[in-house]
C-alpha positions in Angstrom: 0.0 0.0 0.0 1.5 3.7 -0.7 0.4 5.7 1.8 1.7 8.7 -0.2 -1.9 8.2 -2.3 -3.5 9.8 0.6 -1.8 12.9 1.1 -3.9 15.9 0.6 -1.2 18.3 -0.2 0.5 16.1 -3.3 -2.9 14.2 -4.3 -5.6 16.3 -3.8 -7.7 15.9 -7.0 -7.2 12.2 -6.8 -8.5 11.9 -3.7 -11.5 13.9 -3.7 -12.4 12.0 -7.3 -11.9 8.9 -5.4 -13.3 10.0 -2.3 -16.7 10.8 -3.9 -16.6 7.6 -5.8 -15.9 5.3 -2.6 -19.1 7.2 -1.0 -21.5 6.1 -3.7 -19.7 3.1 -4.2 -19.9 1.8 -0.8 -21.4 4.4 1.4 -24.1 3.1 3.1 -22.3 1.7 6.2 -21.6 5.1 7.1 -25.0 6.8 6.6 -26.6 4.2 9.0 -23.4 4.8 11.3 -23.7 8.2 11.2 -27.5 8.7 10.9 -28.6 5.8 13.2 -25.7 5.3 15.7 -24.6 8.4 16.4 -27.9 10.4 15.3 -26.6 12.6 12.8 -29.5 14.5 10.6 -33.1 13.1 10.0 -33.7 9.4 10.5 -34.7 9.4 6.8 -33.9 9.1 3.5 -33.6 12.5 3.5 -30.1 12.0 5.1 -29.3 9.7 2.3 -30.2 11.7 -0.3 -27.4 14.9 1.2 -24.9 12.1 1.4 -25.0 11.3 -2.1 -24.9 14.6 -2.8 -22.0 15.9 -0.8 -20.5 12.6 -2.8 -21.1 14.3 -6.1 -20.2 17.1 -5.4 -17.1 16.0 -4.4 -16.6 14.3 -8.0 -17.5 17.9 -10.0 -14.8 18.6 -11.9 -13.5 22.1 -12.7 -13.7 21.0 -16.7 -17.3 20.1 -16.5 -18.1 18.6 -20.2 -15.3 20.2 -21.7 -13.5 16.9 -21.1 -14.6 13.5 -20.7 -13.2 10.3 -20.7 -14.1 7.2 -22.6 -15.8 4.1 -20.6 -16.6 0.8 -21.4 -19.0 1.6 -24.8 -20.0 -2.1 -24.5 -20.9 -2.2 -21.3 -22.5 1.6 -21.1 -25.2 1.3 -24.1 -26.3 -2.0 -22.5 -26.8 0.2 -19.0 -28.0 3.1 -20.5 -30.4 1.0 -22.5 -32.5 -0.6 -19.3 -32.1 2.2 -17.4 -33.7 4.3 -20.0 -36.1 1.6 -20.8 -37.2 1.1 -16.8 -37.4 4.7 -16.6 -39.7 5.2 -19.5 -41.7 1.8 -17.4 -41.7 4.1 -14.1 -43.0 7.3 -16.3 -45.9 5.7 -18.3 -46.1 1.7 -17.2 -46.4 2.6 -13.8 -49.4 1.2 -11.1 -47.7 1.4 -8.0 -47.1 5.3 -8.4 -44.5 7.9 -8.8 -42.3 7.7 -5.8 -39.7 10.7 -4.4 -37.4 7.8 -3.7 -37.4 6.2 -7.1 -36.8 9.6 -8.8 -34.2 10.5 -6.5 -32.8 6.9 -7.3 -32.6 7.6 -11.2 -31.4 11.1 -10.6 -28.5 9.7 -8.3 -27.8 7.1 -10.7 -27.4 9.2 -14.2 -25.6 12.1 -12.3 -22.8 9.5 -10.7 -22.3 7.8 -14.4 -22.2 11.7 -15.7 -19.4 12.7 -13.3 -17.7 9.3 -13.9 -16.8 9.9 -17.6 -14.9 12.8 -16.4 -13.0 11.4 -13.7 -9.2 10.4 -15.6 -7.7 6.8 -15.5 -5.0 8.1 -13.1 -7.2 8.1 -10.2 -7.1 4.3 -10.2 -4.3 3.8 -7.6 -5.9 6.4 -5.1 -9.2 4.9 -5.8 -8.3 1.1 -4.2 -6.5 3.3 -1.3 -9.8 4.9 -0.3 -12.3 2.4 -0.7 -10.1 0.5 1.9 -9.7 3.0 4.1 -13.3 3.4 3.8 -14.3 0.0 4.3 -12.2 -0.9 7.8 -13.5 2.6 9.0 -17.4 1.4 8.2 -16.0 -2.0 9.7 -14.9 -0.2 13.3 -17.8 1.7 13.3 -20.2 -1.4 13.0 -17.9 -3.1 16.0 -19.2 0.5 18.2 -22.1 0.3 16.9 -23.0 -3.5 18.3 -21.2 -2.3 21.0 -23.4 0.7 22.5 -26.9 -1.1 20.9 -28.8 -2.7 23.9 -30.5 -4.6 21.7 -28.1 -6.9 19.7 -26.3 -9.9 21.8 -24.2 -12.6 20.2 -25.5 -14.5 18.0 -27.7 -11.9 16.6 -26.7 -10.9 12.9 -24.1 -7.9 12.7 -26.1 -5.0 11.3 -26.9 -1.1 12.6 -30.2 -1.1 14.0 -31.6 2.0 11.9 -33.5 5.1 14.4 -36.3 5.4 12.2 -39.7 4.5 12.9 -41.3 1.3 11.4 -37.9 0.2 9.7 -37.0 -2.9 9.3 -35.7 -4.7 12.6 -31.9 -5.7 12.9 -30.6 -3.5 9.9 -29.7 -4.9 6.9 -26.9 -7.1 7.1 -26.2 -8.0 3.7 -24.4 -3.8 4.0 -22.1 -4.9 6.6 -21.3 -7.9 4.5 -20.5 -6.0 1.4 -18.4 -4.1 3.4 -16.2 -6.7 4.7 -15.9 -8.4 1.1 -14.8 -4.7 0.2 -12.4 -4.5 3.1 -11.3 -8.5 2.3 -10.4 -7.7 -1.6 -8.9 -4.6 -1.4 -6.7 -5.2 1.7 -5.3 -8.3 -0.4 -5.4 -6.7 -3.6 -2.4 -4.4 -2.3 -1.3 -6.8 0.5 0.6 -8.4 -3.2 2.1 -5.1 -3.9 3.0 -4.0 -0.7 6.5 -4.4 0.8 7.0 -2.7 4.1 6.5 -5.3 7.1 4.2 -3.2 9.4 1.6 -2.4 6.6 1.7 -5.9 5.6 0.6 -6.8 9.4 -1.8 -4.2 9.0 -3.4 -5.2 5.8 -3.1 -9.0 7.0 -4.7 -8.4 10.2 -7.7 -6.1 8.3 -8.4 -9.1 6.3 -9.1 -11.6 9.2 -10.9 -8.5 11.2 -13.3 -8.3 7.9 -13.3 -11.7 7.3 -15.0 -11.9 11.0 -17.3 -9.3 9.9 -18.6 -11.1 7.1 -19.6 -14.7 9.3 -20.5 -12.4 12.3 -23.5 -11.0 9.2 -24.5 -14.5 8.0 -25.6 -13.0 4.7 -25.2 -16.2 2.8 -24.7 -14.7 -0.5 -21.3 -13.1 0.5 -20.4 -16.2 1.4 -21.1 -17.8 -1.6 -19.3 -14.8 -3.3 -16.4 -15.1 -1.4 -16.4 -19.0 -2.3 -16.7 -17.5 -6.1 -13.7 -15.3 -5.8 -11.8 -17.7 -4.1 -12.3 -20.4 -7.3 -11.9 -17.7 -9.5 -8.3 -17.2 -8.1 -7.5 -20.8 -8.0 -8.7 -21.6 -11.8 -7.1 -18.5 -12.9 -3.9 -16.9 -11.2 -2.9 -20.5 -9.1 0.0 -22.1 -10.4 1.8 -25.4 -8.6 4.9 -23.9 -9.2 3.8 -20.7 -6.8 3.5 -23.0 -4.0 7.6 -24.2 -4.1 8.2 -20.1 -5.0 6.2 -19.3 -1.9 7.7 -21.7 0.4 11.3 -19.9 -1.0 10.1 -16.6 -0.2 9.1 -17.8 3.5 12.8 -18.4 4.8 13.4 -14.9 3.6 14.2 -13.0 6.5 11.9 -10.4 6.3 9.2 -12.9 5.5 10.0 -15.3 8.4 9.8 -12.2 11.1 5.9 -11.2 9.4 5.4 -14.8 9.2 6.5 -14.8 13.1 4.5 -12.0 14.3 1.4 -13.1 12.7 1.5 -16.6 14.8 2.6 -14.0 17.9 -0.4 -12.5 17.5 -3.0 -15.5 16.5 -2.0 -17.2 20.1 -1.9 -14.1 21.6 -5.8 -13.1 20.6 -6.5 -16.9 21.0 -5.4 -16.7 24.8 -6.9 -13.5 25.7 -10.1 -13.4 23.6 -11.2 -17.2 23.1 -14.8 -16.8 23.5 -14.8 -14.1 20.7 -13.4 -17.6 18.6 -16.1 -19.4 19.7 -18.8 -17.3 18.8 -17.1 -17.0 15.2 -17.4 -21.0 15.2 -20.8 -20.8 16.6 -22.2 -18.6 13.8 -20.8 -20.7 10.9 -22.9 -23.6 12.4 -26.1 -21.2 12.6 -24.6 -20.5 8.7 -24.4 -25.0 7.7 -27.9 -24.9 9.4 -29.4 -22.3 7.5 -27.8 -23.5 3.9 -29.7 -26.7 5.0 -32.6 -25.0 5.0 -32.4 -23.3 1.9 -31.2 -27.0 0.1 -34.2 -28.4 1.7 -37.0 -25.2 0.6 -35.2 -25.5 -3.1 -35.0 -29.1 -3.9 -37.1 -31.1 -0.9 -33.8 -33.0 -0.4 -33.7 -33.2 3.7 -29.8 -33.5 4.4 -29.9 -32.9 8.0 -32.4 -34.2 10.4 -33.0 -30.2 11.8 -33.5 -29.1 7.8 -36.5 -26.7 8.3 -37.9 -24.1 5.5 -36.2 -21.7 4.8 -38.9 -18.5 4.3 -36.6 -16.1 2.4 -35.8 -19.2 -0.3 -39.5 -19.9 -0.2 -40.0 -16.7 -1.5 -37.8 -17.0 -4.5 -39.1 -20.4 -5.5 -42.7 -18.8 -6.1 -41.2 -16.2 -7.5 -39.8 -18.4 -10.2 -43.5 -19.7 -10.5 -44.1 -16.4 -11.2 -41.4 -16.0 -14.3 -43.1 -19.5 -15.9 -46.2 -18.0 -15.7 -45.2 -14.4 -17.5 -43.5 -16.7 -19.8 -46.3 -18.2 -20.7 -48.7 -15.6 -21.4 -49.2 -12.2 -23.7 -46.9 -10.5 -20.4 -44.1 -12.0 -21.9 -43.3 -9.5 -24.2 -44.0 -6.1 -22.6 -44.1 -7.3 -19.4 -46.1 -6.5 -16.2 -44.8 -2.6 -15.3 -43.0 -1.0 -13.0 -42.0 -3.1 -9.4 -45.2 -4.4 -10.8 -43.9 -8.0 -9.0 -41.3 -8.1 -6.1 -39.6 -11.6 -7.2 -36.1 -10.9 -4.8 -34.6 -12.7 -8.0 -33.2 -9.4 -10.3 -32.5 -11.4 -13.2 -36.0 -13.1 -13.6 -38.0 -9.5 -12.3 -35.8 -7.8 -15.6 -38.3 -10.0 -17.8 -41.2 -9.8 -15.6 -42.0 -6.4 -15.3 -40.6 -4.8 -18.2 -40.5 -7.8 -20.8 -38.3 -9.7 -22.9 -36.3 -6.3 -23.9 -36.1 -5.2 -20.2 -34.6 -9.2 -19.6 -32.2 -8.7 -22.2 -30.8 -5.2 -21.7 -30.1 -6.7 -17.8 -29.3 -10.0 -18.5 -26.6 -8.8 -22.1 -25.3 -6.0 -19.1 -24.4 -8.7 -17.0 -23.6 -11.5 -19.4 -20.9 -8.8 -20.9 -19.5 -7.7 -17.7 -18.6 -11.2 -16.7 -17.0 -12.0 -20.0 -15.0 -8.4 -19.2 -14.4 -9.9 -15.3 -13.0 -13.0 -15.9 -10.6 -11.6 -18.6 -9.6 -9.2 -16.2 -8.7 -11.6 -13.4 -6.3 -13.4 -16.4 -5.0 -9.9 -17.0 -4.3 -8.4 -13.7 -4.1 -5.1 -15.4 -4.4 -2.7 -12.2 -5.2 -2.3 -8.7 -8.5 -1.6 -10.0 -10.0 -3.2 -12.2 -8.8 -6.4 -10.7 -10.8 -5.3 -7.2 -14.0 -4.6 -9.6 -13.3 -7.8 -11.6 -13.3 -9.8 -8.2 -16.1 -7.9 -6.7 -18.6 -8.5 -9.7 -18.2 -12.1 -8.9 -19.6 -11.7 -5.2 -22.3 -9.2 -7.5 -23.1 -11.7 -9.3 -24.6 -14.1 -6.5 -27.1 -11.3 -5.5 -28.6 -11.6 -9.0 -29.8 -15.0 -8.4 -30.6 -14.0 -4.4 -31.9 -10.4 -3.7 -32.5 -7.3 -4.5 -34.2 -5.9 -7.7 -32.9 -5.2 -11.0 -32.7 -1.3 -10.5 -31.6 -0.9 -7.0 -28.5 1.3 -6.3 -26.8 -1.2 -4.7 -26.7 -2.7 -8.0 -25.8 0.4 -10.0 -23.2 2.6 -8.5 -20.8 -0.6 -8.5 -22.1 -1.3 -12.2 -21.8 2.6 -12.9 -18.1 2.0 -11.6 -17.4 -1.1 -13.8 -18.9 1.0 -17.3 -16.1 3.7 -16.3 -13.0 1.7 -15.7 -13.5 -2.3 -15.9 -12.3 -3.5 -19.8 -11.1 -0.2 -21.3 -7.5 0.4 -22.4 -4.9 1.7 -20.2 -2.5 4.3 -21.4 0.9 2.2 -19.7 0.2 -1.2 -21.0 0.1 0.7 -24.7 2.8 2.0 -26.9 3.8 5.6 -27.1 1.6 6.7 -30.5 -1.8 4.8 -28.6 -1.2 6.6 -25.8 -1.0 10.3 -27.7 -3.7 9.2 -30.1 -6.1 8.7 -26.9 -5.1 11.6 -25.1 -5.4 13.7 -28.3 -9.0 12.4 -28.6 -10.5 12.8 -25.1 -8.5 16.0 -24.2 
């Protein structure tokens, strides 16, 4: 990790591009942090909506469209295309009515993918700096928040209770979650690069920390993202031959004394905080129980003698029902309307409300930006686009698991990966590429 990246005086521009991107991109551990724990503004969306615009704000640029940069073209029509397409669905195919929230949603989303095409390639090193940074912060703040909330006691799930009234009990834990995948990938992503033994402790010791974080949330999808990721790595990057290099590098000095102080440290947390251990084991077995469940709701296959159904995968089975049914019928081609159906499955509600156009905008986005993924995990081409590559592949779970197809949780990442995931880098070009391309976005 280079520190340097976050120094104000020598990288301002950088960082307050990158800081207004890490806010949209991962901000909402620290609205319900700020808003909830400590009680900062209205208990309300309201909040929301002035931290996503102190984020923008932060991203206008002093050239405002008098220079822009050029994204993924693939990857931005296809976007661009169901956005447009939902938005004309929420305008004029519309019976649940015209919400603040969904207006504000579009308005958030179009003016983040504006400001994106002018934020330059070179803020891609500062970018991975500050989303880390970010992302332990959110996770410190969610260990204060449990902390002072007389409501949560282990074995609860690890969410921040929100302050507003009627809102839905526990938090949201699949947040806290993302964090800690966040925290996991970048934290390793510059572990690789980085060389000096205390910030390798560090960045080792945030990766077990937000590894924690993400059991202590059971969200099962990031664990099944994580699992993703971790194959992706091992049918990709893994070589044999890194195993007899990496047992080399070990006996290194510098290596044996990080090597050393990491097993230091292990026994010494082991020793003084065992219990904290044994709740970590004692929410992976609430985490076999519960993938029981959903095995058993899915397929009627009992594995384990407690197998009970599992409500939340009950709820996407029927909504597949749901999906044969609009198949089968004249909804199939224009679809149902806007949220008309609330299937928690994105990728099937894309054809179900707004028909077999709406399914294939979504599905072509996301077909597209895995093809653009897994090359870039071959590729390791930055910092950056390797995090995004890696990240898309824990993204990918929620598809098939939660959410709907045009939430901003969904698109601020995706308006991310359009801007910098599968577009060529000046460096890894020759000279004449790199002047042609600056000579046509300048």
């Amino acid at each position: 990790m280079n520190w340097s990246l976050l120094s104000i005086t020598s990288n301002f521009t950088n960082l307050r591009y990158s800081l207004g991107i890490a806010m949209m991109f991962n901000g909402f551990p620290l609205i319900f942090f700020f808003r909830d724990t400590l009680g900062i503004g209205p208990a309300s969306s309201v909040f929301t909506a002035i931290f996503f615009t102190l984020a923008l704000l932060l991203m206008t640029p002093v050239h405002l469209f008098k220079r822009l940069y050029k994204p993924n073209t693939i990857l931005l029509n296809l976007g661009l295309g169901f956005l447009l397409l939902t938005f004309y669905y929420f305008l004029f195919i519309n019976s649940v009515g015209k919400s603040v929230a969904d207006i504000g949603n579009y308005v958030f989303i179009f003016g983040f993918m504006v400001l994106l095409l002018h934020v330059p390639n070179d803020v891609k090193d500062t970018l991975i700096a500050v989303l880390f940074v970010l992302s332990f912060f959110a996770n410190i703040t969610l260990v204060y928040s449990l902390l002072t909330d007389p409501n949560w006691t282990p074995g609860m799930r690890a969410a921040v209770s929100f302050a507003n009234d009627g809102a839905q009990p526990g938090g949201n834990p699949h947040i806290t979650a993302r964090n800690g995948v966040i925290c996991i990938l970048t934290a390793m992503i510059m572990l690789v690069r980085t060389k000096g033994i205390f910030t390798k402790l560090f960045l080792f010791f945030s990766v077990l920390f937000s590894l924690a974080v993400v059991i202590l949330s059971l969200a099962k999808s990031s664990y099944l993202g994580l699992g993703l990721m971790i194959g992706a790595y091992l049918l990709f990057q893994f070589r044999v031959s890194s195993i007899f290099s990496a047992v080399g590098n070990a006996f290194k000095f510098r290596n044996m004394l990080i090597i050393i102080l990491i097993f230091v440290g292990i026994n010494y947390f082991l020793n003084r905080y065992g219990d904290i251990l044994n709740l970590l084991l004692g929410y992976w077995d609430v985490f076999e129980s519960r993938i029981m469940d959903v095995i058993f709701t899915s397929t009627g296959l009992k594995l384990s003698d407690t197998a009970d159904v599992d409500y939340s995968a009950m709820g996407r089975v029927s909504g597949f029902g749901e999906f044969i049914e609009t198949l089968f019928s004249w909804n199939v081609f224009l679809g149902r309307g806007y949220k008309s159906d609330y299937l928690d499955v994105p990728i099937l509600e894309s054809w179900v409300n707004h028909g077999f156009f709406g399914f294939v905008f979504f599905a072509g986005f996301n077909f597209f930006l895995f093809i653009y993924a897994i090359r870039e995990i071959k590729r390791n081409t930055n910092q950056l686009t390797t995090f995004l590559a890696y990240f898309f592949l824990s993204l990918m779970v929620l598809l098939i698991t939660g959410g709907r197809p045009y939430d901003i949780a969904f698109w601020f990442p995706y308006a991310v990966m359009i801007r910098f995931l599968g577009i060529r880098y000046p460096q890894s070009m020759k000279p004449a590429a790199v002047n042609r391309i600056a000579a046509s976005v300048s």
